[in-house]
C-alpha positions in Angstrom: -62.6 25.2 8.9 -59.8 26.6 11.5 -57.2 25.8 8.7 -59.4 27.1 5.7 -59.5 29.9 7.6 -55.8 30.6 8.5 -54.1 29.5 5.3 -56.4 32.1 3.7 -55.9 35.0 5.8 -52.1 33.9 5.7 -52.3 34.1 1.9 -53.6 37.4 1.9 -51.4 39.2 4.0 -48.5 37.7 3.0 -48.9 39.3 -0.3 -48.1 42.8 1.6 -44.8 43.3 1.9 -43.0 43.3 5.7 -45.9 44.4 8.0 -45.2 42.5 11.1 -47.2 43.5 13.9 -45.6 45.8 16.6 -45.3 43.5 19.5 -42.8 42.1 16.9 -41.0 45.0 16.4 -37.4 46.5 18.5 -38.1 48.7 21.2 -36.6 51.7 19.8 -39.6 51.0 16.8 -42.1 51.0 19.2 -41.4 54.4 20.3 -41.7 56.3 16.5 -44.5 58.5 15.7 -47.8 57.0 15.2 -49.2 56.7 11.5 -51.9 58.3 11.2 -54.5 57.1 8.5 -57.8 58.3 7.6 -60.6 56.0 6.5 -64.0 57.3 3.9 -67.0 55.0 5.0 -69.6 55.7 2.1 -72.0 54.4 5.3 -72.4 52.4 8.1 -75.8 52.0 8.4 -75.5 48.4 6.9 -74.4 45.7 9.0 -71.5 44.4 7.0 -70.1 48.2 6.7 -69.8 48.6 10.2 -68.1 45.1 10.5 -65.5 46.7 7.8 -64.9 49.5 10.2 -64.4 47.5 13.4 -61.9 45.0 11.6 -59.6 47.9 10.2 -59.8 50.0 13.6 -58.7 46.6 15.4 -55.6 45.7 13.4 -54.3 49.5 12.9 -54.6 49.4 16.9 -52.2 47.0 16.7 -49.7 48.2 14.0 -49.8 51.0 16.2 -51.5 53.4 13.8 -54.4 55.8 14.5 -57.4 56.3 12.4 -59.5 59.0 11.9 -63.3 57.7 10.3 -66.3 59.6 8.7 -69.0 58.3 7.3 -70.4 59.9 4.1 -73.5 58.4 3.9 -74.1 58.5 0.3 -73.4 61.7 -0.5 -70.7 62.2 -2.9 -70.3 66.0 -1.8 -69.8 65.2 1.7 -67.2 62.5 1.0 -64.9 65.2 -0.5 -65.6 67.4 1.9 -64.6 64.8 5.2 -61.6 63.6 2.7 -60.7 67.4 2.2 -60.7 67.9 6.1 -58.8 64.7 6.6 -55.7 65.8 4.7 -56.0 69.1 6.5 -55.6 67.2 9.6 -52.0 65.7 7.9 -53.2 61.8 7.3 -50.5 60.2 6.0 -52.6 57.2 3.6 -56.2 57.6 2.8 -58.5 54.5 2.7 -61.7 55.1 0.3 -65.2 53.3 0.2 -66.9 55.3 -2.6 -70.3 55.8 -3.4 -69.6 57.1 -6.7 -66.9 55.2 -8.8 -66.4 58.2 -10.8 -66.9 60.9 -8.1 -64.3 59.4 -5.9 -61.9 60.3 -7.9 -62.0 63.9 -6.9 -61.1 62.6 -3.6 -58.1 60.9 -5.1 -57.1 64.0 -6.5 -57.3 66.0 -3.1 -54.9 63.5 -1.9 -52.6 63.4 -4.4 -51.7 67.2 -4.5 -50.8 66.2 -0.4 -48.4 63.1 -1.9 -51.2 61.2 0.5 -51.5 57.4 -1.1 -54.9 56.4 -1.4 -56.6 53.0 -1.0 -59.8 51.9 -3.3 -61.1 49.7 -1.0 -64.2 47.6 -1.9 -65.2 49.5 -4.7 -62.3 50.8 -7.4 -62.6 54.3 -7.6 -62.6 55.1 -11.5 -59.9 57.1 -13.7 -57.7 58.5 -10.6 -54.0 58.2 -10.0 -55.3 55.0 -7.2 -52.3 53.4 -5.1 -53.8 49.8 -4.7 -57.2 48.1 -4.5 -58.5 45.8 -2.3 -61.4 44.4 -2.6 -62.9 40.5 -3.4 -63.2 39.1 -6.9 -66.5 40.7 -8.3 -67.0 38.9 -11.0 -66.6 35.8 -9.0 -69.3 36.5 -7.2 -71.8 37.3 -9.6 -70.6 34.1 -11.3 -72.0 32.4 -8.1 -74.7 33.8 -7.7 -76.1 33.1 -11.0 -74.8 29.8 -11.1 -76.3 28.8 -7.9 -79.9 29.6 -9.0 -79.1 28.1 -12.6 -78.7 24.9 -10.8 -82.0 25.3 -9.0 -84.1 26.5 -11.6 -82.2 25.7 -15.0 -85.4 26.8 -17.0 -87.8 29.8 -16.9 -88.2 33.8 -16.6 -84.9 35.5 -14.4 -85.4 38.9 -12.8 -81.4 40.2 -12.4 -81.9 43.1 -9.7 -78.6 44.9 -9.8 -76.9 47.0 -7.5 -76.4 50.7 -7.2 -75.8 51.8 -10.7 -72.6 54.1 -9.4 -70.8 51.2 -7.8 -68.4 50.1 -10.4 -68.8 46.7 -8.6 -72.7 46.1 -9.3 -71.6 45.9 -13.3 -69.0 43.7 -12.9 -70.8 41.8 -10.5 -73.5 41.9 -13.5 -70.6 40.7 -15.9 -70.3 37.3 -13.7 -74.1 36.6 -13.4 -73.7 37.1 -17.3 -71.2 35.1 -17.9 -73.2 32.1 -16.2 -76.6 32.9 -17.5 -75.5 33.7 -20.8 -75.1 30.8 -23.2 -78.8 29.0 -21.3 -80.2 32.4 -23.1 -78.9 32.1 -26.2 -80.9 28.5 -26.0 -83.7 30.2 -24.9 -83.8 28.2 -21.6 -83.8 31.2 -19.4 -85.4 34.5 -20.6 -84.5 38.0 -18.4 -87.7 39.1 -18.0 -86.1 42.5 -16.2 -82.6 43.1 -15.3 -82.9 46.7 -13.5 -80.2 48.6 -11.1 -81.0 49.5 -7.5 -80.5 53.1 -6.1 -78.3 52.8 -3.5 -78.8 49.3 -2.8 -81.7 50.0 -1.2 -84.1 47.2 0.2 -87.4 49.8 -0.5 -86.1 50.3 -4.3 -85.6 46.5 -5.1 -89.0 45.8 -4.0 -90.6 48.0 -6.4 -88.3 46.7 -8.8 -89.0 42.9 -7.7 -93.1 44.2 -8.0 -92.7 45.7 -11.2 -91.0 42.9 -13.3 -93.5 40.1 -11.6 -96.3 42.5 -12.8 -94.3 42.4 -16.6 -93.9 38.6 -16.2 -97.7 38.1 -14.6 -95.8 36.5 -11.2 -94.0 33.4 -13.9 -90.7 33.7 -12.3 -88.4 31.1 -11.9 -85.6 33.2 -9.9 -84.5 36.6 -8.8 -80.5 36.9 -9.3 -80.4 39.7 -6.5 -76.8 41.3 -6.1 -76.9 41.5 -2.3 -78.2 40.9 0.5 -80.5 43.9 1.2 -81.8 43.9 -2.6 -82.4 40.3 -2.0 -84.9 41.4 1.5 -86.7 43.5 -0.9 -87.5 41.3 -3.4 -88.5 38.5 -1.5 -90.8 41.1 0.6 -92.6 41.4 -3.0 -92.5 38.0 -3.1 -94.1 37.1 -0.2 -96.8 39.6 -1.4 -97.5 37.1 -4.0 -97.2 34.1 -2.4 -94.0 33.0 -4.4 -91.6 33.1 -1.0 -89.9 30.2 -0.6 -91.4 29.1 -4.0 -88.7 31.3 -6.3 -84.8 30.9 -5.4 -83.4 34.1 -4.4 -79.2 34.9 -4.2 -77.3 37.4 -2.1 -73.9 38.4 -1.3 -72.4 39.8 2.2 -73.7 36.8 5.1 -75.9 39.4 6.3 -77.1 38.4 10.1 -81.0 38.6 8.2 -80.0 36.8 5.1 -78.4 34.0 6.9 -81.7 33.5 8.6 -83.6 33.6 5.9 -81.6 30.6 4.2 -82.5 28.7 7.5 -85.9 29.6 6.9 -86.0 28.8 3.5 -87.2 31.9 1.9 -83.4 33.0 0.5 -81.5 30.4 -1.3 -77.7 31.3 -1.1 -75.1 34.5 -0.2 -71.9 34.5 -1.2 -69.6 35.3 1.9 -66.9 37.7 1.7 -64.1 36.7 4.7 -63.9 40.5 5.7 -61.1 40.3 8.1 -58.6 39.6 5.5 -59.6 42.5 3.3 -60.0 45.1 6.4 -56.5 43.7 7.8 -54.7 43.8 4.3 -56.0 47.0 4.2 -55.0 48.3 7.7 -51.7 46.7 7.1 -51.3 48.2 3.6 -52.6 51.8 4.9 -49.9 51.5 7.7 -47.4 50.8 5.2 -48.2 53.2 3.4 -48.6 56.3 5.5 -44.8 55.2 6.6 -43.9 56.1 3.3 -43.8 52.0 2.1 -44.1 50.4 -1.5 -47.2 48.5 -1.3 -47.8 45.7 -4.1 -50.6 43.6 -4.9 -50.9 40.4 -6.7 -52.6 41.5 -9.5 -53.6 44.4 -11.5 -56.9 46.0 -12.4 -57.1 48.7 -15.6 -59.7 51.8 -13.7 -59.6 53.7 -16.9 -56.6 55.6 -16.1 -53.8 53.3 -15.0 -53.4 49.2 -14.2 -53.9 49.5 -10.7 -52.1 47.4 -8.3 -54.7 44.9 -6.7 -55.2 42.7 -3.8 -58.3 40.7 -5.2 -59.9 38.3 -2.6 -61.9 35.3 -3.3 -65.6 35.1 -2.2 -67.5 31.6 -0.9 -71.2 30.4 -1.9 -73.1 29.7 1.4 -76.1 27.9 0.9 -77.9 25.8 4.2 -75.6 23.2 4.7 -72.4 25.6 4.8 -73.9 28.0 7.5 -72.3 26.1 10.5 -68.9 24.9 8.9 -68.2 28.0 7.4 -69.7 31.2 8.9 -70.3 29.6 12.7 -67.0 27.8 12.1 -65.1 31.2 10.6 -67.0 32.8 14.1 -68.7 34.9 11.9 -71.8 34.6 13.9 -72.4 32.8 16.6 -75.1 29.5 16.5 -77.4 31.7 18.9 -77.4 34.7 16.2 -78.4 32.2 13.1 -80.6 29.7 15.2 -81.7 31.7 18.3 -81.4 30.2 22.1 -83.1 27.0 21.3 -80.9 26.4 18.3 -77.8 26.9 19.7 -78.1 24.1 22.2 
């Protein structure tokens, strides 16, 4: 897994152009004004959020770049507000988690009246003048999700609980579970019994959700295509209301810490893992880059309604039981004590 793991993040930042880190760098380089780079969190509540945070903070520490963060906390008004104070404090790149697709690109506007480059990152920020995108291949990952529990359950009624219906990436994420669902439908092997979006992404929200399409389908499910990882805890909490947990496959996305133990426990089938330290250190490296006043390209292009949008698109990894320890213990994502607890980890 150690060479999986380093060709991959080898790839990725190879793509940037020049970025070597600073203890690489002349003297007399060492000694120029410090980039300074400001990064919109929507939140970090969630675990995986805050893991995006600590990973971009780490390598902009060692490009030698500071970072000023704020966390919006879904709240569309309040993003452009901390990205309007931001550029009043002179950041040179601006690195963007939206909660609105379309909202953020008010924030891209701000920016661009500054000549600040901006950063989609995660989620593309919709018809805006965006610099580059970074972010994993969405589609891809609802294609494996859906796949996944066609393979478990290749017959019956599907709930698709979709994300937060203004993150751009829950539809194409919907477009991939589509795309693998789609011609078993047309047989009529599979029937969507419900296929509704989640607020937010909220864990509450997709249990009502999960409750109200059993109710419809009168608890004859045969699996719940959840987006993530928290919309998946929700729907297996109405689940386990019904006495279906365990008995239904449920997907994910993110390797959340709960997730993973719920696919040890056998109540979630499969996540899809998203290697974040390559996208948070492409980004750093890219922001950096940037905020020095450096053409950033990325391997591909993405049309956001407004331009073809230079793109760094990652590729995500199905983790079902038997890749927990090769891949997310082995990539040190978590330890064997934080999956398995004390007596596990022996």
């Amino acid at each position: 897994m150690g060479t999986y793991r380093s060709a991959f993040v080898i790839g990725v930042l190879s793509s940037l152009i020049g970025c070597s880190p600073s203890s690489d760098r002349p003297p007399q380089q060492q000694e120029e004004a410090r980039p300074k780079i400001g990064l919109l969190m929507d939140t970090l509540q969630e675990e995986r959020w805050q893991r995006d945070r600590d990973l971009f903070l780490e390598r902009a520490k060692q490009l030698r770049a500071d970072v000023l963060v704020e966390s919006a906390e879904r709240d569309d008004a309040k993003q452009l507000q901390q990205a309007e104070s931001l550029l009043a404090q002179n950041v040179k790149a601006l690195v963007v988690v939206p909660h609105s697709a379309e909202a953020g690109a008010r924030i891209v506007e701000a920016a661009k009246k500054r000549s600040v480059s901006v950063i989609s990152y995660d989620r593309l920020i919709l018809n805006a003048d965006v610099d580059l995108y970074v972010s994993f291949d969405n589609r891809r990952i609802g294609e494996l999700q859906a796949q996944y529990l066609r393979n478990a359950a290749p017959k019956g009624n599907y709930i698709l609980l979709g994300g937060a219906p203004t993150d751009h990436n829950a539809k194409l994420i919907r477009e991939g579970q589509m795309s693998a669902l789609e011609d078993a439908v047309k047989r009529g092997d599979i029937k969507i019994v419900a296929d509704p979006w989640t607020p937010d992404w909220r864990a509450e929200a997709a249990m009502t959700l999960t409750e109200e399409a059993l109710k419809k389908a009168r608890g004859q499910v045969a699996a719940v295509v959840a987006s993530n990882d928290i919309t998946a805890g929700g729907a297996i909490k109405a689940l386990e209301a019904q006495g279906l947990s365990g008995k239904v496959p449920v997907s994910g996305q993110d390797a959340n810490l709960d997730a993973v133990r719920r696919i040890v426990q056998g109540t979630q089938t499969m996540t899809v893992y998203k290697p974040l330290r390559a996208l948070a250190r492409g980004a750093a490296q890219a922001a950096v880059q940037m905020a020095k006043g450096e053409k950033v390209e990325g391997t591909s292009t993405i049309n956001n309604g407004k331009k073809e949008v230079q793109a760094l698109l990652l590729n995500p990894i199905a983790i079902h039981k038997g890749l927990i320890d090769q891949i997310l213990i082995g990539d040190k994502f978590f330890t064997r004590e934080q999956v398995y607890g004390a007596a596990g980890s022996k």
